[in-house]
N, C-alpha and C positions, 0 to 999 in steps of 0.2 A: 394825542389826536386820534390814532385806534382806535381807543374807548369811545368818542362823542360821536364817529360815523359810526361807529358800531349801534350807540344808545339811539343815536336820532334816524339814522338811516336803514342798517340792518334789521334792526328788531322792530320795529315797525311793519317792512315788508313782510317777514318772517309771520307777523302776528294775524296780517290779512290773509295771508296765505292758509295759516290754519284752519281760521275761523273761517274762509269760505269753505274749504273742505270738509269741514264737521256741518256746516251748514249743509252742501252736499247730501252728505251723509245721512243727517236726524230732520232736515229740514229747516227753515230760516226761521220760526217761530219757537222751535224747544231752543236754536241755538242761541238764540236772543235770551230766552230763557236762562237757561244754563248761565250764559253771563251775569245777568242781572242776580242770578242767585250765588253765583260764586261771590260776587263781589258784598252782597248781603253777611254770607255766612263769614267770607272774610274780615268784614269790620265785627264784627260779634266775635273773633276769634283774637284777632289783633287786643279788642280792648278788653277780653277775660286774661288773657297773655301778658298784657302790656300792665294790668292791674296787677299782677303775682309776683314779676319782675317789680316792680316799685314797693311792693311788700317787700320785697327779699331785699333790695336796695335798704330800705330803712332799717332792717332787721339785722345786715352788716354794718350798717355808720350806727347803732345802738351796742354793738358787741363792739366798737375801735376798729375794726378792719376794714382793710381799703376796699371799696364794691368794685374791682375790677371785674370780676365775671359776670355781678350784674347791671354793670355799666355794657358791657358788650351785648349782653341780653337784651337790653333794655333799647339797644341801635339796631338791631337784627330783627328785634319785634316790630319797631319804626317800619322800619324798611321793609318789612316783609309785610305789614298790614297796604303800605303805600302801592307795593305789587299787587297785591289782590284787588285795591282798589281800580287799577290800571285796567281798559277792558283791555281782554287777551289770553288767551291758554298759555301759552309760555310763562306769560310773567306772574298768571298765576301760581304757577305751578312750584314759584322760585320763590313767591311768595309764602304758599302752603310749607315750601321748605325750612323756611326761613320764623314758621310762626311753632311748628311744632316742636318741643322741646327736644327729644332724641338726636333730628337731624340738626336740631339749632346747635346742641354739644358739641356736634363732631363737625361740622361747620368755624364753634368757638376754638377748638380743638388742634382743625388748620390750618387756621387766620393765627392761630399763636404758635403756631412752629413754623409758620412762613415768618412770623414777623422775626423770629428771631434767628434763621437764616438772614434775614436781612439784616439786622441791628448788629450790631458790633457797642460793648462797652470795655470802659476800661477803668479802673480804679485809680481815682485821682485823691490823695488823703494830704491836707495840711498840717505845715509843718509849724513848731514853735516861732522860727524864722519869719511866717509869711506865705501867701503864695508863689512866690516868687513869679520872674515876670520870662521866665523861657516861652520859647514858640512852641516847645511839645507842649508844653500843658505846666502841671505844677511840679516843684523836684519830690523828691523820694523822702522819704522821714529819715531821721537819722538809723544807720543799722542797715540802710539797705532794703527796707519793706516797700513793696510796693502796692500790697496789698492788707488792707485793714484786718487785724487781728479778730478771728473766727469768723471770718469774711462779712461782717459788719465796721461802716466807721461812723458810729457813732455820736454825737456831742452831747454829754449830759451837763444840765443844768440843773440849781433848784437853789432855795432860799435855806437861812440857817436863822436862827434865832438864839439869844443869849440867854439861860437857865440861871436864874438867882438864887430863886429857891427850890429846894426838891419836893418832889412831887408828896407830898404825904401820903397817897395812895397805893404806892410804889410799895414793896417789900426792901428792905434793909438792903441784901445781895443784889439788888437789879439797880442800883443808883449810878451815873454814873457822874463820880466827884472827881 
């Protein structure tokens, strides 16, 4: 609940408050200004940002790797292009944060060590038995491991085929009969 009077309530005032003050300041016509161009150079920035983040996106799912950093880029560019669209100095500002790469890192950087102060895991590995049906969770492998061996647990699969003839291709030493 914080958060929604904070989004609907506080930052709202906050944002009137600014902008009559810069108004104020440069006058009602540059500060109209000023808006109207931040919010311009903001979507021109969002979507050269939001296009290099979907490069890099593809560019990790063509190499096999999971795009988690540019799946986080790619919410942060969202979001920070929708700030600058916002009229407002504040939320610009959060925006302009949120669109430039350096501050977007270290941004990515404390959203991923907050998140995992929060997160808790724990290794759960099946056993030949089953999962068994305990309230902690699943029992332990036999031996006592609780944790998967080079701290991967793995499941490999794959297909096998039956060899009749040998390869004629093959050198002599390399067969195997």
């Amino acid at each position: 609940m914080p958060l929604l009077v904070f989004l609907f309530i506080v930052l709202p005032i906050a944002e009137l408050y600014v902008i009559i003050q810069v108004g104020q300041a440069i006058g009602v016509l540059p500060t109209l200004a000023l808006l109207l161009l931040d919010g311009i150079v903001g979507a021109a920035l969002a979507r050269s940002q939001g296009r290099a983040a979907w490069q890099r996106f593809n560019v990790a799912l063509a190499e096999g790797r999971v795009p988690a950093r540019e799946t986080a880029d790619g919410a942060m560019i969202i979001l920070g292009g929708a700030l600058l669209l916002t009229p407002g100095f504040i939320t610009d500002v959060a925006g302009l944060l949120l669109l430039l790469p350096p501050t977007r890192a270290l941004i990515r950087r404390g959203l991923g060590r907050l998140a995992r102060r929060h997160a808790s895991f724990q290794w759960r590995v099946a056993t030949p038995g089953g999962f068994g049906n305990r309230p902690g969770g699943w029992p332990p492998p036999p031996g006592g491991r609780t944790d998967p061996p080079g701290g991967r647990g793995y499941d490999y699969e794959g297909t096998a085929r039956e060899v009749t003839d040998p390869d004629p291709e093959l050198p002599p030493g390399d067969r195997d009969e």
